[in-house]
C-alpha positions in Angstrom: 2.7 -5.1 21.5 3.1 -1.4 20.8 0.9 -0.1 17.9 3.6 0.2 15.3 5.0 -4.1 16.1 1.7 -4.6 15.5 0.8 -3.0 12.4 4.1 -4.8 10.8 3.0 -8.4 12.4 2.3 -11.0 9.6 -1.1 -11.7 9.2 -0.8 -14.8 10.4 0.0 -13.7 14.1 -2.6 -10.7 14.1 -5.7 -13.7 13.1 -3.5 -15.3 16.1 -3.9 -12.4 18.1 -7.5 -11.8 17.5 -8.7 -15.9 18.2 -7.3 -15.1 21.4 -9.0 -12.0 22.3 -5.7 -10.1 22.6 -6.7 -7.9 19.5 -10.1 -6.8 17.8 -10.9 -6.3 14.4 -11.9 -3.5 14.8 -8.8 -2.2 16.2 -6.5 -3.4 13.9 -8.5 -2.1 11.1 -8.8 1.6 13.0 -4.8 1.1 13.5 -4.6 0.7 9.9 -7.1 3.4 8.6 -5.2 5.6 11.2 -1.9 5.1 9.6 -3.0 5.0 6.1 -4.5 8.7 7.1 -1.5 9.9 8.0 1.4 8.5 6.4 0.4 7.2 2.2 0.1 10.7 1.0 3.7 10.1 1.1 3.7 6.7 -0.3 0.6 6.6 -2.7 -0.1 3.1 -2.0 -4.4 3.3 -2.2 -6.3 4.3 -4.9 -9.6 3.9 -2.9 -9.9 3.9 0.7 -13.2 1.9 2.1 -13.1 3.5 5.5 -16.3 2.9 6.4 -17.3 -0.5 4.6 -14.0 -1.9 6.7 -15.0 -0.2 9.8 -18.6 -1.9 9.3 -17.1 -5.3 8.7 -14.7 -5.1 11.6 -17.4 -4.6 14.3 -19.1 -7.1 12.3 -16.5 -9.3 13.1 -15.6 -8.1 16.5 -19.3 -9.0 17.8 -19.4 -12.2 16.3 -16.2 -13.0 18.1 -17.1 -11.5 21.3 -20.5 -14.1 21.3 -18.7 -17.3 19.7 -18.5 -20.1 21.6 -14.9 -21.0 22.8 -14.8 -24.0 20.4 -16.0 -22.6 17.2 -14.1 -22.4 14.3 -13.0 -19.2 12.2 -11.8 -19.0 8.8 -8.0 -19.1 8.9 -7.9 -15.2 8.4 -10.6 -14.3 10.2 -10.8 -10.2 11.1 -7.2 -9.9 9.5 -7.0 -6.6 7.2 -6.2 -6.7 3.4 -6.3 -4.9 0.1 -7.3 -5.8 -3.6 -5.3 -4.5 -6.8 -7.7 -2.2 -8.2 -7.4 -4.9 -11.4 -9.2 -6.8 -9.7 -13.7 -6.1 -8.9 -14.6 -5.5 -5.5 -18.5 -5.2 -5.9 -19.8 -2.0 -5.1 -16.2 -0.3 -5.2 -14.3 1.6 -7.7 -12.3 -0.3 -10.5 -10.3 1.8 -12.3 -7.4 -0.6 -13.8 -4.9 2.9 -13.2 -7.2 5.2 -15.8 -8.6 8.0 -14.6 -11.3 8.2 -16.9 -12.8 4.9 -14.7 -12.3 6.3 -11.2 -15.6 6.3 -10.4 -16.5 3.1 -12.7 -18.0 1.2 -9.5 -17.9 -2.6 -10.2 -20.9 -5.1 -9.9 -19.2 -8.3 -8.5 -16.7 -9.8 -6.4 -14.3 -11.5 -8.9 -13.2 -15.0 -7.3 -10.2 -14.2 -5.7 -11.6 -11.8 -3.7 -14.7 -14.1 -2.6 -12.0 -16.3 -1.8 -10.3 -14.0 0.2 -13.4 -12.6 1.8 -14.6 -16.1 2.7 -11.5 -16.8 4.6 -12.0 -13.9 7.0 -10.5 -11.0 5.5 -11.2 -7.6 6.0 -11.1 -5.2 2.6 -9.2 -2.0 3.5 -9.4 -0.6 -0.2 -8.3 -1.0 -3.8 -4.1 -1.0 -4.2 -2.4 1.3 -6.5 -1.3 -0.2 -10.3 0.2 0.5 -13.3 -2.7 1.3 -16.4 -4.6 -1.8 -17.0 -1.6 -3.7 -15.1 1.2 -2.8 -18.4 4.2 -1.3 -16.5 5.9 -2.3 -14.3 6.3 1.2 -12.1 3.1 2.8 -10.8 2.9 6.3 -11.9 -0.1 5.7 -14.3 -0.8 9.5 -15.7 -3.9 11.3 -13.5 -2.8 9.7 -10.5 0.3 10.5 -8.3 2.9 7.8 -8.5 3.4 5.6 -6.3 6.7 6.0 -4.2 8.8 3.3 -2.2 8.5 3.6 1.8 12.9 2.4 1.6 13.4 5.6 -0.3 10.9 7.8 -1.6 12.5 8.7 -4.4 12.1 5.7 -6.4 9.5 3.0 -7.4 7.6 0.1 -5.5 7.6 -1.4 -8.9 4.7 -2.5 -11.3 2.5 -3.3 -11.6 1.1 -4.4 -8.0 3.3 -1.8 -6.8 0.3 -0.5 -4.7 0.4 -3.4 -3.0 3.7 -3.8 -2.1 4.0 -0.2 -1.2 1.3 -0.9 1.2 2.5 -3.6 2.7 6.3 -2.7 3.2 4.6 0.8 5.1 2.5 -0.8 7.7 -1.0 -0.3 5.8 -1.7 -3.8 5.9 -0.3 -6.6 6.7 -0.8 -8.9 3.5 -2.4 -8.4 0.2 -3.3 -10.0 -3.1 -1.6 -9.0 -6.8 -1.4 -10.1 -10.1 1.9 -11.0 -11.8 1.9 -10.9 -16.4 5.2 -10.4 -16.5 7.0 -9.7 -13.1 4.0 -7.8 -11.4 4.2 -9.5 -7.9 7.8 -10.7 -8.3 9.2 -7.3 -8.9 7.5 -5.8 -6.3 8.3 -8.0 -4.0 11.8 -7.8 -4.8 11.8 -3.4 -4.7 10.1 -3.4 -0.8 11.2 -6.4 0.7 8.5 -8.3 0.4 8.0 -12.4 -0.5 6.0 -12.7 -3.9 4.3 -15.8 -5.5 3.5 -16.1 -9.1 1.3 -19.3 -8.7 1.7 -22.4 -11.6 -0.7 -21.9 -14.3 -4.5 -23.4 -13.4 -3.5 -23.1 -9.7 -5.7 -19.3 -9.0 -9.0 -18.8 -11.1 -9.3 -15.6 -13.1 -12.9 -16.3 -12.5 -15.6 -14.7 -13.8 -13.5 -13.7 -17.0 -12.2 -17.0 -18.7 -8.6 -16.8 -19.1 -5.5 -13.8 -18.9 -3.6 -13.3 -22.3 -3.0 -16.4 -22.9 -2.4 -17.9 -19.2 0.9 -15.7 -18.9 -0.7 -13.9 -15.9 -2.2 -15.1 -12.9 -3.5 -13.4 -9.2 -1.1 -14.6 -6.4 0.1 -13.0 -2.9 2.2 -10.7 -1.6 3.8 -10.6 2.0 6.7 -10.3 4.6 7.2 -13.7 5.2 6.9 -17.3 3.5 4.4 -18.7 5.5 1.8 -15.6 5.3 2.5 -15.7 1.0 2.0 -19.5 1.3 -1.3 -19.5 3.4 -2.9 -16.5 1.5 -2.2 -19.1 -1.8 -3.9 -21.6 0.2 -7.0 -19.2 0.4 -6.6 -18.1 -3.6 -6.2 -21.8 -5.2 -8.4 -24.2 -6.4 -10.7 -24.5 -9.6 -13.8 -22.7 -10.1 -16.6 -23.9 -12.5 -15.3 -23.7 -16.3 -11.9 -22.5 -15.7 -9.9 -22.9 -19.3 -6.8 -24.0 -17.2 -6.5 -26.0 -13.6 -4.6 -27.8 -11.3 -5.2 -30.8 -9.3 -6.0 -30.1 -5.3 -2.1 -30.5 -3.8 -1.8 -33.2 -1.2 -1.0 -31.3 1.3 -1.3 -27.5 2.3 1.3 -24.6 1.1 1.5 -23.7 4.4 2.1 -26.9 5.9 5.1 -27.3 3.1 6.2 -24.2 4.4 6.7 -25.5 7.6 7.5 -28.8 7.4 10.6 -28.8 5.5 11.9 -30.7 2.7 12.4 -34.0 2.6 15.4 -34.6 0.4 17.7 -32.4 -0.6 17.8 -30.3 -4.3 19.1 -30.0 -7.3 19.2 -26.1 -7.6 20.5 -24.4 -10.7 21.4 -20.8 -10.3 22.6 -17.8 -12.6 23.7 -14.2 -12.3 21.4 -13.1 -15.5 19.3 -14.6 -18.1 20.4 -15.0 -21.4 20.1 -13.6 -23.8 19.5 -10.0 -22.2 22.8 -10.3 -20.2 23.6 -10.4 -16.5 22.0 -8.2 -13.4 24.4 -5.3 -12.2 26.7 -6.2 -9.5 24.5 -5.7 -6.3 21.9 -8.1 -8.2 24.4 -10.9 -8.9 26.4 -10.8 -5.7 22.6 -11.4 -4.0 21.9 -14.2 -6.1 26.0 -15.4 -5.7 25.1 -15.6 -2.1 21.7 -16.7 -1.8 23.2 -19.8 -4.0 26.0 -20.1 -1.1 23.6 -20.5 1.6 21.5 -22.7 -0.3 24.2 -25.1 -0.5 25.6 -24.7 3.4 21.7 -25.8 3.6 22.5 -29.1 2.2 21.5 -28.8 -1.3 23.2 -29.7 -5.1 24.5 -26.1 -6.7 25.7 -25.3 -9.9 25.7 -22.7 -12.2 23.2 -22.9 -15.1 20.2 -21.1 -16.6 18.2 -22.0 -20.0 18.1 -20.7 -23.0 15.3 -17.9 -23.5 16.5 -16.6 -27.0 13.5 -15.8 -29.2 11.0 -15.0 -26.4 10.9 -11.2 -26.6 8.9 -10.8 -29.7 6.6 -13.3 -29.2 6.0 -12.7 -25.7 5.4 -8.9 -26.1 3.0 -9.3 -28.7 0.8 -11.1 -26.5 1.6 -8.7 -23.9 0.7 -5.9 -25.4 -2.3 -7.5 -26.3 -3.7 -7.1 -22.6 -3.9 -3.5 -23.6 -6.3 -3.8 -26.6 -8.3 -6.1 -24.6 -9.1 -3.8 -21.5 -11.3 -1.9 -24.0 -10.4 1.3 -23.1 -11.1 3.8 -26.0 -7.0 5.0 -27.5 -8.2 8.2 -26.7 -8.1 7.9 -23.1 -5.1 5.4 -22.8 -1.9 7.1 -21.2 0.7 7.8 -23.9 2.9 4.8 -23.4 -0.3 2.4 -23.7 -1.7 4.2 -26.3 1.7 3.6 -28.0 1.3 -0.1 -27.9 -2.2 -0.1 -28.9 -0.7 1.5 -32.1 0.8 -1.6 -33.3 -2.5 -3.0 -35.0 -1.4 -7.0 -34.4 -4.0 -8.5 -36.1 -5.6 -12.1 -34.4 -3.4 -14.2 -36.5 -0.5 -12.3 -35.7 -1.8 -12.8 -32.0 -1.9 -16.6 -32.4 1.2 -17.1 -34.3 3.0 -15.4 -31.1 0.9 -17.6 -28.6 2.5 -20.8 -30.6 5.9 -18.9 -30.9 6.0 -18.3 -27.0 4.6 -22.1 -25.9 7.1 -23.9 -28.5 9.9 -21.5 -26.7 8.1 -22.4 -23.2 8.6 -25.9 -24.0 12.4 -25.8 -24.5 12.7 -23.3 -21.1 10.7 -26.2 -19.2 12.8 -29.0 -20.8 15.4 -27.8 -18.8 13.8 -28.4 -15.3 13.7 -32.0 -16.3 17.6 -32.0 -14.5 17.2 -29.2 -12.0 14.6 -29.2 -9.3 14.9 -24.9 -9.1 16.3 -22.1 -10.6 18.0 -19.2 -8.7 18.4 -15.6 -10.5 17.7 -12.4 -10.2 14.1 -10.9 -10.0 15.1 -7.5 -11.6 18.4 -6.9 -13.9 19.2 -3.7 -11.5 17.5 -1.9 -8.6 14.2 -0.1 -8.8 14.4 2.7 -10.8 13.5 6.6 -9.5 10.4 7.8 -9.9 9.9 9.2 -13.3 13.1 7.9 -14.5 11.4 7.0 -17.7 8.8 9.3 -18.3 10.5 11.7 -20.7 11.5 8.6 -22.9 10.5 8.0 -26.2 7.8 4.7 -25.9 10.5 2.6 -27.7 13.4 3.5 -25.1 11.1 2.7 -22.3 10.0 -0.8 -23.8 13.6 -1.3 -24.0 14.8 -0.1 -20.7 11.9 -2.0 -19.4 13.3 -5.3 -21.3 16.5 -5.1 -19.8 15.4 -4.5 -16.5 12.9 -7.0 -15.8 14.3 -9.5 -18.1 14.5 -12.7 -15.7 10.7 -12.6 -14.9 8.6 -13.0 -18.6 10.0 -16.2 -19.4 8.3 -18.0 -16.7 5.0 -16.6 -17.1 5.2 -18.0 -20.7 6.3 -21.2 -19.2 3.5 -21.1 -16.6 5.9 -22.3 -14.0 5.7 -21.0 -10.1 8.0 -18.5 -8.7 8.8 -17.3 -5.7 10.6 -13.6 -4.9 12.4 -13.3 -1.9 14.4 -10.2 0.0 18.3 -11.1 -0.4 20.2 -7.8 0.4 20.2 -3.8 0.2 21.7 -1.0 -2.1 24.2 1.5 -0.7 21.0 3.8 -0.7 18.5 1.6 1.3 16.6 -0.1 -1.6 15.7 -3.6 -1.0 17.1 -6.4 -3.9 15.6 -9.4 -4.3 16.1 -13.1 -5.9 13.9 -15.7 -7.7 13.8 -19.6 -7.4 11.9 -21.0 -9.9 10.3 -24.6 -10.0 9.4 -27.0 -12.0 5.7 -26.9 -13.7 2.9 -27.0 -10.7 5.6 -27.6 -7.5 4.8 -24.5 -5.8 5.5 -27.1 -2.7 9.0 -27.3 -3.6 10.2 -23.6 -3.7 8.0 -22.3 -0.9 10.1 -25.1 1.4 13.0 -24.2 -0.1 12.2 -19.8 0.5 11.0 -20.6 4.0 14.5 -22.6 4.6 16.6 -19.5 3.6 14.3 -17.1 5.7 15.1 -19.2 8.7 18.6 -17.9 8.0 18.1 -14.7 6.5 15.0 -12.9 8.7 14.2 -10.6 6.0 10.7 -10.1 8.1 12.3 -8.3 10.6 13.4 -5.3 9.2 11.1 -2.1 7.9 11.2 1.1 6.3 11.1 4.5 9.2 8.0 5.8 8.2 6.9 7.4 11.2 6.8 11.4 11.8 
């Protein structure tokens, strides 16, 4: 395998690949240090590089392989490079949740889905690129440069784990963890190409900190195909001690789902936009007109529907915006847009009256899952947008141009429900267009078998930006 097949490999082959002895650590991590070096001052995928912690792990790694007995066991991603959203603490490295003023703020522990991630083998390249404290969802937080899509460099990853996307879709990693509020691994998955999971509600602890807004947002993966995004969820789930929401154990691995199939066929529901925002442009709803064709040439129950999200928008951006007061960052040195929302002054009552506003809403979305096993739609209402597109907008045209472009996600992170993003088709100008299938409360099961179905058809895995000088 040249150097380039195997920098795009899923992760899953390259821990494949090193149990076997065909591949080190170390050099995949020196392949991707290499390219990192050389090609994401284009792409601006990395806040922080960890060159030499990763280097230190992988010979770690690469010795204990090298005197392991042939029968021992290694954790399922075992010497496998990654990267963290830097919204997430990586002891001992940088945090700066996309502020400047905190690039050198150096972070004192692990949270728990990293010591997840560690403990199942990983290797820690260095912190991803992300919106300011995670609110937008493009990654040109002010102080840094933005970060660009490797399908076209002239517009966005998307927002905010658009650092990790970016990375991925460019060959700097193979697989990598986000966080999704609002569309934050959905979106970006859908802008590069990528497979995105929004886990249920309760199924990835926010551990050590107690709860995210309200349980609108949660950590999840990111990845080229179904199976890598369902393993890495494997590695994320599960409770730790005095989580305010969890979920019981599955029965069964979500990679094993992924692989195994379905067992009956579904009911799938599917629509061209979400009301009441209106529909996606046409390249959006001809992807989700044909990802509903194929889903029923595979067998499945199709029919147009989509429930009714009227009433969410104010309710659910109060308690978004809300993520912005509670980072603690000082107004002062917020960038313009977030210092914006930290303007409006919602007092805690007017907080809690638009947590029961958006769960009484979330109740009527779910009811409607109680006749559809999924929901098809788009991810995004129209392709990413360029870079800077919205940066000489007033703050109330950009929370409105944001609204109607990533107007399909929010509902089901007030819902709490897992969703998966998955490539569907391209733009006349090369930009990547993804769809959603939503499931009912806690069945990631169900969507991942149905994803990994359509990528048996589809083989989004196989194709990649042209990076290379």
């Amino acid at each position: 395998m040249n150097p380039v097949d195997l920098a795009f490999a899923p992760a899953l082959e390259q821990a494949r690949l090193i149990r076997k002895k065909e591949v080190s650590p170390l050099e995949l991590v020196q392949l991707y240090l290499e390219r990192i070096e050389r090609l994401d001052s284009r792409i601006g995928s990395y806040f922080t590089v960890i060159a030499d912690l990763a280097l230190e792990d992988a010979k770690a790694k690469t010795k204990a392989l090298a005197e392991a007995d042939p029968e021992e066991k290694f954790p399922p991603f075992f010497g496998v490079p990654t990267a963290i959203k830097d919204l997430n603490a990586l002891a001992g490295v940088p945090c700066s949740y996309g502020n400047p003023m905190l690039k050198d703020q150096i972070a004192t522990h692990d949270a728990a889905v990293v010591s997840r991630m560690k403990q199942a083998g990983f290797i820690i390249l260095g912190k991803t690129a992300t919106s300011e404290v995670g609110s937008l969802p493009y990654t040109e937080p002010e102080g840094f440069p933005p970060t660009r899509n490797p399908w076209n460099l002239d517009y966005t990853p998307g927002g905010s784990s658009g650092g990790a996307a970016a990375a991925i879709a460019s060959g700097f990693c193979s697989i990598a963890q986000g966080s999704d509020g609002g569309g934050s691994i959905r979106g970006p998955a859908s802008c590069c190409n990528l497979v995105g999971i929004k886990p249920s509600r309760g199924r990835v602890s926010y551990a050590p900190v107690g709860d995210c807004q309200s349980g609108i947002a949660t950590n999840g993966p990111l990845a080229r195909t179904v199976t890598d995004a369902a393993a890495l969820l494997d590695v994320m789930a599960g409770y730790e001690t005095g989580d305010p929401y969890w979920l019981p154990t599955p029965s069964s691995l979500f990679i094993e789902t992924s692989q195994q199939g379905l067992a009956q066929p579904l009911k799938v529901a599917f629509s061209t936009g979400i009301h009441p925002i209106g529909e996606a442009d046409p390249v959006g709803q001809q992807a989700v007109l044909e990802t509903a064709t194929l889903i029923q040439e595979l067998g499945h129950t199709v029919e147009q529907a989509c429930p009714d999200c009227s009433d969410l928008i104010e309710p659910f951006s109060v308690v978004w915006r809300a993520g912005v007061a509670a980072s603690g960052i000082p107004a002062e040195a917020l960038g313009s847009f977030n210092r914006w929302l930290l303007s409006h002054n919602d007092s805690s009552g007017d907080y809690l009256r638009a947590v029961w506003a958006m769960q009484t809403i979330a109740r009527r979305i779910v009811a409607f899952f109680e006749n559809y096993d999924v929901l098809v739609l788009p991810v995004y209402l129209h392709p990413p947008i360029r870079v800077g597109e919205f940066a000489n907008l007033s703050p109330e045209e950009t929370l409105q141009r944001i609204i109607h472009w990533i107007a399909p996600c929010p509902p089901f992170n007030a819902t709490g429900q897992p969703a998966i993003a998955i490539p569907a088709t391209f733009t006349p100008e090369g930009l990547p267009v993804g769809v959603q299938i939503v499931g009912r409360p806690a069945a990631e099961a169900t969507i991942i078998a149905l994803a990994a179905q359509i990528e048996s058809v589809n083989r989004w895995s196989e194709k990649r930006p042209v990076l290379e000088d």
